[in-house]
FITI-22772 format. One record per residue (C-alpha): x, y, z; residue number from 1; residue in three letters. Coordinates in pm, whole numbers, plus 32768, in hexadecimal, padded with zeros to 4 digits. Layout:
N
u X, v Y, w Z, num NUM, residu ALA
...
This chain:
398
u 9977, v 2490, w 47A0, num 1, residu UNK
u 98FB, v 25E3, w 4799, num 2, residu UNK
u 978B, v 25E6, w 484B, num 3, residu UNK
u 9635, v 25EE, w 4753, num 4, residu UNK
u 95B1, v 272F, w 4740, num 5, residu UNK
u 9433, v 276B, w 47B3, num 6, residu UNK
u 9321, v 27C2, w 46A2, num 7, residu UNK
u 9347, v 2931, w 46FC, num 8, residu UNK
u 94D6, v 2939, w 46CA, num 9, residu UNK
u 946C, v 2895, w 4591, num 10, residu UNK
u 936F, v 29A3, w 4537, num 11, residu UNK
u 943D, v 2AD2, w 456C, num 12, residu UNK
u 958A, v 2A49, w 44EB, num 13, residu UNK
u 949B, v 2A1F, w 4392, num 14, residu UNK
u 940C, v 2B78, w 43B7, num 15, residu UNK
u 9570, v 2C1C, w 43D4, num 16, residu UNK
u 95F3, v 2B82, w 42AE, num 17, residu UNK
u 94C4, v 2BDF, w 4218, num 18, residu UNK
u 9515, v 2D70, w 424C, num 19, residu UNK
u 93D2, v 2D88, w 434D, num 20, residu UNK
u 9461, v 2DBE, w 449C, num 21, residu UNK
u 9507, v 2F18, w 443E, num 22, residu UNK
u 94C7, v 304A, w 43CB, num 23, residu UNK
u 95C2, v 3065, w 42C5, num 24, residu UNK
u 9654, v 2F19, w 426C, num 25, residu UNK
u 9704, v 2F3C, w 4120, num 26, residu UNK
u 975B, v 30CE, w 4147, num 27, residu UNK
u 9696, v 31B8, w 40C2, num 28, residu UNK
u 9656, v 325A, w 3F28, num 29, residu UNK
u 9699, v 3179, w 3E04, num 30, residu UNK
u 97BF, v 30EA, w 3E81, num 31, residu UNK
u 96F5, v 301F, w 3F86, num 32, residu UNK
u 960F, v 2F87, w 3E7E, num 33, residu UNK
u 9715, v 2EE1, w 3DAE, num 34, residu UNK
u 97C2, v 2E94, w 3F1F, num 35, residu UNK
u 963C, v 2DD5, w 3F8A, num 36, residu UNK
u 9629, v 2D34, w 3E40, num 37, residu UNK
u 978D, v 2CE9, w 3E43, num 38, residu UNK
u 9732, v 2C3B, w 3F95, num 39, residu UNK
u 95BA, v 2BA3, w 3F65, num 40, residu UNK
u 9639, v 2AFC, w 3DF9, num 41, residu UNK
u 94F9, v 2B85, w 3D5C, num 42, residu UNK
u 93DD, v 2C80, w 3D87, num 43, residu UNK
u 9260, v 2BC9, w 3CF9, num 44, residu UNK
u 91E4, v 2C9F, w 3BF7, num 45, residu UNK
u 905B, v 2CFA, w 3BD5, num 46, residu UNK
u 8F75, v 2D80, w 3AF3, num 47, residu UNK
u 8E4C, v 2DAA, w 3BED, num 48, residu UNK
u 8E34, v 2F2B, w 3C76, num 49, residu UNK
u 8D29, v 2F0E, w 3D74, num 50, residu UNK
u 8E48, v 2FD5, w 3E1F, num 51, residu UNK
u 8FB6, v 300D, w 3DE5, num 52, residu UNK
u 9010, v 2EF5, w 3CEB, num 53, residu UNK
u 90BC, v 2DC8, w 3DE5, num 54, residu UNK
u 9231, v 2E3A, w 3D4E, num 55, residu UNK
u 9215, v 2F72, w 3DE1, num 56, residu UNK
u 9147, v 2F2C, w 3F34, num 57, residu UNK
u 9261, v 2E0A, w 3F69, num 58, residu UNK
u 936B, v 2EFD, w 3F6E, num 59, residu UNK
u 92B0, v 3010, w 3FED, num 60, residu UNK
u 9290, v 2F24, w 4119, num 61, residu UNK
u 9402, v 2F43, w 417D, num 62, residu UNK
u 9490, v 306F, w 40EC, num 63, residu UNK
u 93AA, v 31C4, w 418F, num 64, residu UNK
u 942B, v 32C1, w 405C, num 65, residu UNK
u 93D5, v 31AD, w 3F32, num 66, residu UNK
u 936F, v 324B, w 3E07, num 67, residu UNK
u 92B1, v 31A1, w 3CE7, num 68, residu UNK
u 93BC, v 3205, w 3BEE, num 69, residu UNK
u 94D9, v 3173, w 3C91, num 70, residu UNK
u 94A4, v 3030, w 3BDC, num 71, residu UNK
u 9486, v 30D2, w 3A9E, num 72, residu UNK
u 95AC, v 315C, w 3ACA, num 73, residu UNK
u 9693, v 305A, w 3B34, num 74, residu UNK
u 95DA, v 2F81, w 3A31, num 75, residu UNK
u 9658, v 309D, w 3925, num 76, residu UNK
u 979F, v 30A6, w 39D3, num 77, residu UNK
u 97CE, v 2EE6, w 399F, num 78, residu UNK
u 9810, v 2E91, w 3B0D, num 79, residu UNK
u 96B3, v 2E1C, w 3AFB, num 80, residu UNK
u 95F7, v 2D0D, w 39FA, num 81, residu UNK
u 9493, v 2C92, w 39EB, num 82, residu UNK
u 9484, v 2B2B, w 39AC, num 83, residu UNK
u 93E7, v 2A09, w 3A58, num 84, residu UNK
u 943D, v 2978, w 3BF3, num 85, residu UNK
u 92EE, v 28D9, w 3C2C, num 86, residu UNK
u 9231, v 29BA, w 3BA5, num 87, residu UNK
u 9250, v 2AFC, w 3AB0, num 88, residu UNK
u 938A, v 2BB3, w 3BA4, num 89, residu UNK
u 949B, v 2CC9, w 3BB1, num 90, residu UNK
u 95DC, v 2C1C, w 3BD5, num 91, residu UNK
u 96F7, v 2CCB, w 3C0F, num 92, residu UNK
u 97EC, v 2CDB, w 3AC7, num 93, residu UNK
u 992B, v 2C15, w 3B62, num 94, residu UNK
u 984B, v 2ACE, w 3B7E, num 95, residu UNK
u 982F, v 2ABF, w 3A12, num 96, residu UNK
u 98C6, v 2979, w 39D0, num 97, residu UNK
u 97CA, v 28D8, w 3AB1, num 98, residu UNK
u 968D, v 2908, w 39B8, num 99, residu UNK
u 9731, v 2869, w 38C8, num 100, residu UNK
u 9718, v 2725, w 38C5, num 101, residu UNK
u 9577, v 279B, w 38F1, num 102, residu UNK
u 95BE, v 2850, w 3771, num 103, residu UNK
u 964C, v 2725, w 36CE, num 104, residu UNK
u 9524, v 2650, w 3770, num 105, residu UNK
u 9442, v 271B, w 369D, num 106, residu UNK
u 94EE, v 2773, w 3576, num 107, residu UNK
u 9518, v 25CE, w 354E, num 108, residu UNK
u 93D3, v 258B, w 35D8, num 109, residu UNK
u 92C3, v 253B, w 349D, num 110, residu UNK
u 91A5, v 2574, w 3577, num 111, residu UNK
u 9178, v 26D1, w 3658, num 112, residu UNK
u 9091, v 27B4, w 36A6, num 113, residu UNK
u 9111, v 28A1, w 35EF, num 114, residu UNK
u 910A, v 27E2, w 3490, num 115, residu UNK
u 9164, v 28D6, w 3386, num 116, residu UNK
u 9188, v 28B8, w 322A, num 117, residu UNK
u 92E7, v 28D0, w 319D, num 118, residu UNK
u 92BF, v 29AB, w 30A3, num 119, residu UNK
u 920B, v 2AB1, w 319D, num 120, residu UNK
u 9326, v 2A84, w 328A, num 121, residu UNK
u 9432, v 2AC0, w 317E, num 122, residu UNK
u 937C, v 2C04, w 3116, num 123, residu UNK
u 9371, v 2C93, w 324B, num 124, residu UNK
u 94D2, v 2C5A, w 32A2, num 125, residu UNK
u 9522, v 2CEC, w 3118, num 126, residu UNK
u 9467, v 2E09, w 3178, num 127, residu UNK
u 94FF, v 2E43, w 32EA, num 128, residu UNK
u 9679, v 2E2F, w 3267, num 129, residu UNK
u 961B, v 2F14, w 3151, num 130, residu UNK
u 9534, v 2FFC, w 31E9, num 131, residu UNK
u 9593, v 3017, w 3359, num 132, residu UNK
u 94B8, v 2F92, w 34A2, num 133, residu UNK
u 9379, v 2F7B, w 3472, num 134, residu UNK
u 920B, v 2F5A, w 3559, num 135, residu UNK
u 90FF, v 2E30, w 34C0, num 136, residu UNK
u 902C, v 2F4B, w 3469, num 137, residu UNK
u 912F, v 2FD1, w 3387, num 138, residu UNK
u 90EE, v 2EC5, w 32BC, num 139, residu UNK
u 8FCD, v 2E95, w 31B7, num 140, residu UNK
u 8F49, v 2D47, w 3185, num 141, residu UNK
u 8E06, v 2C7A, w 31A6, num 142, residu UNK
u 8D9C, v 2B8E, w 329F, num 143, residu UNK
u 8D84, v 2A2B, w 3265, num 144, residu UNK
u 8C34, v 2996, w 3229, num 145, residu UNK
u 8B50, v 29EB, w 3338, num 146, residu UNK
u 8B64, v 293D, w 34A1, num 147, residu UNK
u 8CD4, v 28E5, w 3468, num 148, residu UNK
u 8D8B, v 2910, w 3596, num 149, residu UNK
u 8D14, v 2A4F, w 3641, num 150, residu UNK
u 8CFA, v 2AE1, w 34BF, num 151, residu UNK
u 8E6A, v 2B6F, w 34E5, num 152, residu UNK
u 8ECE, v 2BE4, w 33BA, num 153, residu UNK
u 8FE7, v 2AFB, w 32F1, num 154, residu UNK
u 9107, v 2BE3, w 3328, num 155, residu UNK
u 9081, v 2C19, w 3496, num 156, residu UNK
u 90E0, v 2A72, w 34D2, num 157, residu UNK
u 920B, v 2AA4, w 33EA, num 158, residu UNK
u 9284, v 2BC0, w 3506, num 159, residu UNK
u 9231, v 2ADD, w 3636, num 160, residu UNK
u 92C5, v 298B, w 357C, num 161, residu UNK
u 9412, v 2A87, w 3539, num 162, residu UNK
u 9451, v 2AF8, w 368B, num 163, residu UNK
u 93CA, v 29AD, w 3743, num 164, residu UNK
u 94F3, v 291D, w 365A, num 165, residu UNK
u 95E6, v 2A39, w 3696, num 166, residu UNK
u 9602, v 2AD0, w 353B, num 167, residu UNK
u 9566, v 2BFD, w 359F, num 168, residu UNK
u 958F, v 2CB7, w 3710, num 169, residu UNK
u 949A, v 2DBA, w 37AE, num 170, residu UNK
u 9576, v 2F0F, w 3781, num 171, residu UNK
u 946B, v 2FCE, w 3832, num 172, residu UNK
u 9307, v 3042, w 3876, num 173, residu UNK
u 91E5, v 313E, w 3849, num 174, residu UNK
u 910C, v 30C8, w 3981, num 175, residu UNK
u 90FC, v 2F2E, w 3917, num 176, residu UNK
u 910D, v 2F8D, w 37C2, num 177, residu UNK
u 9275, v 2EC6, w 3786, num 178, residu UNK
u 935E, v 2F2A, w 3696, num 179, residu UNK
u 941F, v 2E11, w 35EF, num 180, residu UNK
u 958A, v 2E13, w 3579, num 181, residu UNK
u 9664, v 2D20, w 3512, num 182, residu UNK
u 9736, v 2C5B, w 3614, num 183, residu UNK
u 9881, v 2CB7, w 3564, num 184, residu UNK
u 9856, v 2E17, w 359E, num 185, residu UNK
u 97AA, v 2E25, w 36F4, num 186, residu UNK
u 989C, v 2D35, w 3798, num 187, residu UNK
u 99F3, v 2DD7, w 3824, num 188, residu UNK
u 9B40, v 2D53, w 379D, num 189, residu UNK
u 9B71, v 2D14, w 390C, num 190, residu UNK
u 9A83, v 2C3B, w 3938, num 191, residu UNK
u 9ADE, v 2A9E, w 3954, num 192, residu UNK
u 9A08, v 2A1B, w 3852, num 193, residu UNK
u 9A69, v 2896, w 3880, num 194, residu UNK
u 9961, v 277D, w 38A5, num 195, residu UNK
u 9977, v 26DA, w 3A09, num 196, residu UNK
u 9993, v 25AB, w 3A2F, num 197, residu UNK
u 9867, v 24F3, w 3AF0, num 198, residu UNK
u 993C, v 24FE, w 3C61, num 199, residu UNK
u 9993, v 2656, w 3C0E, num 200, residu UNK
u 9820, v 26D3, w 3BF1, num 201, residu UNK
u 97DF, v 25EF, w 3D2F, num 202, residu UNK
u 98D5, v 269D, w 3DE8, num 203, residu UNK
u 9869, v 27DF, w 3D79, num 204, residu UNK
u 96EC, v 2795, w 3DCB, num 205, residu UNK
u 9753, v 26F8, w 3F2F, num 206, residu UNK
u 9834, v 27F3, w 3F74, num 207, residu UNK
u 973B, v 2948, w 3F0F, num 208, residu UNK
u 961B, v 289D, w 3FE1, num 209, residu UNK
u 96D1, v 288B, w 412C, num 210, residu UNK
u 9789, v 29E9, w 4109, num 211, residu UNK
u 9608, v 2A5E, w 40E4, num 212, residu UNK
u 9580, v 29B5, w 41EE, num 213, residu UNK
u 9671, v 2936, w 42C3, num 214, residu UNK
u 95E4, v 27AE, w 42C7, num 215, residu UNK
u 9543, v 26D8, w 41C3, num 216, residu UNK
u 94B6, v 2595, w 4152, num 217, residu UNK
u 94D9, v 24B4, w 400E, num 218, residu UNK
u 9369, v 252C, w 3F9E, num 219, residu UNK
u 93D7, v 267C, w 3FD5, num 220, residu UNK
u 94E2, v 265C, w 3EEE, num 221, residu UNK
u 9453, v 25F4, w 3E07, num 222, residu UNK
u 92F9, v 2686, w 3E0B, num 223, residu UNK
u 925A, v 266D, w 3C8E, num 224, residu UNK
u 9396, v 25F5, w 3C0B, num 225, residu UNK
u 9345, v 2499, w 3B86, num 226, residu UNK
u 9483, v 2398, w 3B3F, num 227, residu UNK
u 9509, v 226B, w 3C0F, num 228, residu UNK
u 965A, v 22D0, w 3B7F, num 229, residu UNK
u 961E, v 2433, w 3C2C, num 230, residu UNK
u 95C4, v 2376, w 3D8D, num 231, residu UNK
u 96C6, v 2292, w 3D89, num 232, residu UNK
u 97D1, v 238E, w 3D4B, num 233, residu UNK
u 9755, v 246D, w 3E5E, num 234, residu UNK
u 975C, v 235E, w 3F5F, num 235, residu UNK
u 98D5, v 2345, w 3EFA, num 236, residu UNK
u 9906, v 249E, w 3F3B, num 237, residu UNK
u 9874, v 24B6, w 409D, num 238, residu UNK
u 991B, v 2352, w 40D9, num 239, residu UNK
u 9A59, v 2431, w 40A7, num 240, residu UNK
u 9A00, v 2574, w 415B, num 241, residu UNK
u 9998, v 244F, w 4268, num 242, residu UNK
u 9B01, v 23BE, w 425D, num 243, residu UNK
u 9B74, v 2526, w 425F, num 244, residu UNK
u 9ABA, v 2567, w 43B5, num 245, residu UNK
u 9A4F, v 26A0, w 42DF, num 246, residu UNK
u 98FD, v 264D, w 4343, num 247, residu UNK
u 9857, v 2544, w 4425, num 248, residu UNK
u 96FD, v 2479, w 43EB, num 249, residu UNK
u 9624, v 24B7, w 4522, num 250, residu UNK
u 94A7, v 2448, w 458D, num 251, residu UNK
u 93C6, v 2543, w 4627, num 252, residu UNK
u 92A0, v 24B4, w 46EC, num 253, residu UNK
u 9181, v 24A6, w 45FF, num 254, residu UNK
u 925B, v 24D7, w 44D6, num 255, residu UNK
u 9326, v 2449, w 43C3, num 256, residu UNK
u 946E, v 2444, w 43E8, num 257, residu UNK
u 9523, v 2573, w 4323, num 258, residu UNK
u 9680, v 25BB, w 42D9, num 259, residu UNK
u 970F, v 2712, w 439E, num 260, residu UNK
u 9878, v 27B4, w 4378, num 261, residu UNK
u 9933, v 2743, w 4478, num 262, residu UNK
u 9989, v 28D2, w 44D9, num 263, residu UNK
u 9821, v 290C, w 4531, num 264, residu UNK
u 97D6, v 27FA, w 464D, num 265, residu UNK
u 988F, v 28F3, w 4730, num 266, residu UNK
u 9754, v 29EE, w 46E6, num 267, residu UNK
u 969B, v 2A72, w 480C, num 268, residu UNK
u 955E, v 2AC9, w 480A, num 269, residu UNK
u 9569, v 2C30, w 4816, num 270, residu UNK
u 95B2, v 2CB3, w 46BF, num 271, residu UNK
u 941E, v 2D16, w 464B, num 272, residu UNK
u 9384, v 2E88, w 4668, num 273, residu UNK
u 9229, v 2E96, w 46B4, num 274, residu UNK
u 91C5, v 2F44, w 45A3, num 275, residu UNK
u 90B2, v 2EDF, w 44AD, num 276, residu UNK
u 90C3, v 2E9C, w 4349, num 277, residu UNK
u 8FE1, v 2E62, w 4220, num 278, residu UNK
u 908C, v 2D8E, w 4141, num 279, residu UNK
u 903C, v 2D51, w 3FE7, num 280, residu UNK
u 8F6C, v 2BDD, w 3F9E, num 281, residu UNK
u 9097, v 2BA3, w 3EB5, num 282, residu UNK
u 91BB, v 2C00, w 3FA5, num 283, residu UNK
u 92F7, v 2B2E, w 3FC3, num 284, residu UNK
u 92A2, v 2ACC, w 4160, num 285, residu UNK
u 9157, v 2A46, w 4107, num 286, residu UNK
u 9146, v 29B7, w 3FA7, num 287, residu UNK
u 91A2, v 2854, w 4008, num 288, residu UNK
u 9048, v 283E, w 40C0, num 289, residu UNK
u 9099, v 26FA, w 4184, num 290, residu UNK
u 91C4, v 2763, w 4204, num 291, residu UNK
u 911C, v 28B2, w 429E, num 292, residu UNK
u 8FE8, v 27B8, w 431E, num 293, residu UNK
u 9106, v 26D5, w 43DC, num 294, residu UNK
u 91CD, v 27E8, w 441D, num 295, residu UNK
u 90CA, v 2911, w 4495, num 296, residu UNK
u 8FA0, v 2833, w 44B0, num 297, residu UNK
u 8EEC, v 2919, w 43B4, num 298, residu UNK
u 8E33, v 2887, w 42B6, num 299, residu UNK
u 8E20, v 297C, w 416B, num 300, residu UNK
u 8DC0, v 2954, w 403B, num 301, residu UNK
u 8D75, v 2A79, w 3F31, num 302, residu UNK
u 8C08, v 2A74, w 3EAD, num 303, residu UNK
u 8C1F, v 2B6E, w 3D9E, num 304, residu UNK
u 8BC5, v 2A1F, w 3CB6, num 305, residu UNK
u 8AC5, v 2979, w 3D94, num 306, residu UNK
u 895F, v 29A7, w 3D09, num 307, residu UNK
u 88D0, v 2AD1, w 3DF2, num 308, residu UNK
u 87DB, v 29FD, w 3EAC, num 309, residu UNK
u 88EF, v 2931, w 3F29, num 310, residu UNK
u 89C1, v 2A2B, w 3FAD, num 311, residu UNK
u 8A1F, v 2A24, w 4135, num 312, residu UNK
u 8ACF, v 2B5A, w 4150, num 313, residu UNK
u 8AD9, v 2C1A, w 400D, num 314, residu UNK
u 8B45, v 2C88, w 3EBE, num 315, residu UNK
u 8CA9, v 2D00, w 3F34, num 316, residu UNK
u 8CF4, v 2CC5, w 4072, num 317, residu UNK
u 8E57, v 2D39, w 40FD, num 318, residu UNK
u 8EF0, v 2C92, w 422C, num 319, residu UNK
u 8F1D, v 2D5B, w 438B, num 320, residu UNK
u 9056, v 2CB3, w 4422, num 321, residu UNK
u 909D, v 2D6E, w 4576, num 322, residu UNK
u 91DA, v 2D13, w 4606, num 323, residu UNK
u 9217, v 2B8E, w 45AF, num 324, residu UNK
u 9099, v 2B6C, w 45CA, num 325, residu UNK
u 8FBE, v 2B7E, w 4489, num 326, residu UNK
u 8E79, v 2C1F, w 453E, num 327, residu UNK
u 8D78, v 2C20, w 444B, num 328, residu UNK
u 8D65, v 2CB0, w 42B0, num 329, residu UNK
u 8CBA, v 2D9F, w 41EE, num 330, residu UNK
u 8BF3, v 2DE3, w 40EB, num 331, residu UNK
u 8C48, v 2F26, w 402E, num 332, residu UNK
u 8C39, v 2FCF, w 3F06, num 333, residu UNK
u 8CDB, v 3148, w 3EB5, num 334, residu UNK
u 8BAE, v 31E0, w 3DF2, num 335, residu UNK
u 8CDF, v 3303, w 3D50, num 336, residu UNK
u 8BC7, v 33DD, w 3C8B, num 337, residu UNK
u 8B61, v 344C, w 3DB4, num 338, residu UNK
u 8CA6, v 3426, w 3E90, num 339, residu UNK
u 8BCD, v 335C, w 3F90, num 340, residu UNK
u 8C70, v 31FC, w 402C, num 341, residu UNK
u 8B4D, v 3132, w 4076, num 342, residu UNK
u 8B7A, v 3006, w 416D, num 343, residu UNK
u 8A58, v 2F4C, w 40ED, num 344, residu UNK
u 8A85, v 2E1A, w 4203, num 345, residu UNK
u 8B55, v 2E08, w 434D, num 346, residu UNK
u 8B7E, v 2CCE, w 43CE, num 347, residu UNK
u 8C1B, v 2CC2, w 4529, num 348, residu UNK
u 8C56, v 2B5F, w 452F, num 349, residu UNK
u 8D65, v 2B30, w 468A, num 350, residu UNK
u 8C5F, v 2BE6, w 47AF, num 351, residu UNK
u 8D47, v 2B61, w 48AF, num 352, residu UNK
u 8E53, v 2C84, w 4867, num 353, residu UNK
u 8DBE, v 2DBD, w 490F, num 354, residu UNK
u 8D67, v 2ED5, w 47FE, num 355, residu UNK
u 8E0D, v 2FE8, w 48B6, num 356, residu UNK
u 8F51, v 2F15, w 486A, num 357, residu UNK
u 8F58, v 2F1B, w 46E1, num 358, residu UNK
u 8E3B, v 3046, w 46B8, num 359, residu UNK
u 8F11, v 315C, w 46BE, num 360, residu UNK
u 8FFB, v 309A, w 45AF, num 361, residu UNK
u 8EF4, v 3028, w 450B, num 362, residu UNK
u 8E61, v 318F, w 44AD, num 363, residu UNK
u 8FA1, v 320F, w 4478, num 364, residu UNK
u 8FFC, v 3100, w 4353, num 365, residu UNK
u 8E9F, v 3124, w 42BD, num 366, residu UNK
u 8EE0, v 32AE, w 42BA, num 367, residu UNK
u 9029, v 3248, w 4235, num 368, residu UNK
u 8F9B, v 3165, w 4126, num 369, residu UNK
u 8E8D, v 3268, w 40B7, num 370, residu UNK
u 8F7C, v 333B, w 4065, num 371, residu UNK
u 9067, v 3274, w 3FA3, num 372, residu UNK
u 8F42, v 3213, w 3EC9, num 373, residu UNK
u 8EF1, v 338F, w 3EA5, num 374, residu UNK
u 8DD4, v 3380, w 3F6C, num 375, residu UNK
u 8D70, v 34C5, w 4064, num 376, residu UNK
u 8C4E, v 342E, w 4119, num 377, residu UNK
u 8BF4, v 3311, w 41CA, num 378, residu UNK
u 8AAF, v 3219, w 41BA, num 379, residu UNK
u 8A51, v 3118, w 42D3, num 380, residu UNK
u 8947, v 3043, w 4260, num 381, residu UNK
u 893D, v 2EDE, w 431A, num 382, residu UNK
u 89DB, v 2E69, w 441A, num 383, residu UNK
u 89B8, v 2D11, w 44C1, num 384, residu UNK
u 89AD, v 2CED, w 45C2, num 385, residu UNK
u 88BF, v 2E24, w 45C4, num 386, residu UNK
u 8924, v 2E70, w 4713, num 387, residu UNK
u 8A41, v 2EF8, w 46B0, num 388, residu UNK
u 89E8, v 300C, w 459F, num 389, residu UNK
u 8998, v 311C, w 46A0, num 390, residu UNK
u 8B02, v 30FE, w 4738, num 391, residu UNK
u 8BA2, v 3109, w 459A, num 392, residu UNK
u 8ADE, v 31F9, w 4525, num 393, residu UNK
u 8B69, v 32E7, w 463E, num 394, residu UNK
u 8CC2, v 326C, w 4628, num 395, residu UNK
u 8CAE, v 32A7, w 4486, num 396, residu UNK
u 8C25, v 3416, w 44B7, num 397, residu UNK
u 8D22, v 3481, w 458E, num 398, residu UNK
């Protein structure tokens, strides 16, 4: 029996599957983005663009030369696919078959969100196989009667009910403007386009979360995906990866047990940098925000849609992982009129790390971040603990 790792050979072997304990992970250029998502399963996608939108900022965050158009392209190019992980995600093209038993949930489901009228949907997919792809706002219509949901136009639901269902793809976008297609002639011919079968999805699920992050857990797994059928199935497969010896089920002091590949419990505990990141609120090492609270002992949640007078931290607060040690977050926002990053609230939350340690780091990835956001200037505004804002501000100006 190979011996249980400590919380810190935990913490790093997670960060270097993530992509965060080197400077170039997955290569360099496009190539490296398909290569991350290719490796991650997914990249979140968000609307919100406080600062870089989270798609971008997550793989900014392990390739240096990222550019914003890289997904675009490789989106253009169908080795990539938006559809739905947990949440609204790229996905790279050659896990197709895996959304969809997802599409034929909601093309036999009665009741969905998106609950279009037939006739609207079979207009706009009329219209799309005669006319070409189209945006929603190529599309003239009026809204339902007022307060419906959101007041989205009729053929804006019959768009979202189409390509929740998988009749219609995203071929492309003009910022998140999406441009819909339809399936049959965004999909490759190369593509494997058969249903899985409930182990097979399992196995695919199972398998994508521990190449990501090296161990799991059951409620990892599964996190937002809502089936017995889907929990049993699971437990079969890491039963077998168990009887395998592919991975082993271990107990950290203080933690739940998790399931680790049986490669990594050889791991020292020298493989993190000590650089410092901002990572995204939505990015793929911190999303599941009980795992990073066992794992890290950092307890984040994103406040964006907490009422402002209950706010802790801030609007959009990013979080400052230095080494295999989350040290505090911040709130920022790239004001781009006038090329100015503000960082409306520093919190310093671990004091016992000495600043001269991360400082240097810290400046540089702010610099770094500024920039990436097109931002020329920086702002300091709050820190806490206030003690500290002298010793940034000098560090940020140099």
């Amino acid at each position: 029996m190979k011996n249980t790792p400590s919380l810190q050979t935990l913490q790093l072997i997670t960060l270097e599957r993530q992509g965060l304990t080197h400077t170039t992970p997955f290569g360099t250029g496009k190539d490296a983005v398909l290569t991350a998502l290719e490796h991650l399963g997914y990249i979140q996608i968000d609307t919100l663009s406080v600062v870089e939108r989270a798609h971008h900022h997550t793989l900014w965050a392990r390739i240096p030369d990222f550019q914003t158009n890289y997904l675009e392209e490789l989106v253009e190019e169908r080795k990539v696919f938006e559809y739905w992980f947990h949440a609204a995600s790229y996905l790279p093209m050659q896990d197709f078959r895996y959304v969809l038993p997802q599409m034929l949930h909601v093309k036999q489901s009665g009741s969905h969100y998106y609950n279009a009228e037939k006739k609207v949907m079979d207009y706009v997919v009329d219209t799309i196989r005669a006319e070409g792809p189209k945006m929603a706002r190529d599309f003239e219509s009026k809204k339902d009667k007022t307060g419906s949901w959101w007041n989205w136009k009729p053929t804006k639901l019959a768009l979202e009910r189409l390509f929740m269902q998988g009749d219609l793809m995203i071929s492309g976008r003009s910022g998140m403007q999406k441009t819909y297609d339809l399936a049959e002639k965004v999909l490759p011919s190369s593509i494997n386009t058969t249903e899985p079968t409930p182990l097979e999805l399992a196995e695919y699920l199972v398998k994508t979360t521990l190449r990501a992050y090296g161990f799991t857990s059951l409620k990892q797994i599964t996190h937002l995906r809502k089936g017995d059928l889907l929990k049993k199935n699971v437990n079969l497969v890491l039963q077998s990866l168990l009887e395998k010896g592919e991975i082993q089920k271990i107990s950290v002091e203080g933690l739940s047990s998790v399931f680790i590949q049986s490669d990594l419990l050889e791991r020292s505990d020298d493989i993190a940098g000590s650089d410092v990141r901002l990572l995204s609120p939505f990015d793929n090492s911190i999303i599941h925000r009980d795992r990073v609270k066992q794992i890290f002992d950092f307890d984040f949640r994103l406040e964006c849609y907490v009422p402002k007078e209950k706010r802790q931290y801030g609007y959009f607060c990013l979080p400052i992982l230095f080494g295999n040690t989350f040290i505090g977050r911040v709130d920022c926002k790239a004001h781009r009129k006038d090329k100015k990053f503000e960082l409306i609230h520093l919190h310093i939350e671990n004091t016992g790390i000495a600043p001269e340690l991360w400082l240097p780091s810290f400046a540089e990835a702010v610099k770094r971040f500024a920039s990436f956001n097109g931002c020329e200037s920086l702002l300091l505004t709050k820190v806490s603990p206030s003690k500290f804002k002298i010793m940034i501000n000098k560090a940020l100006s140099r």
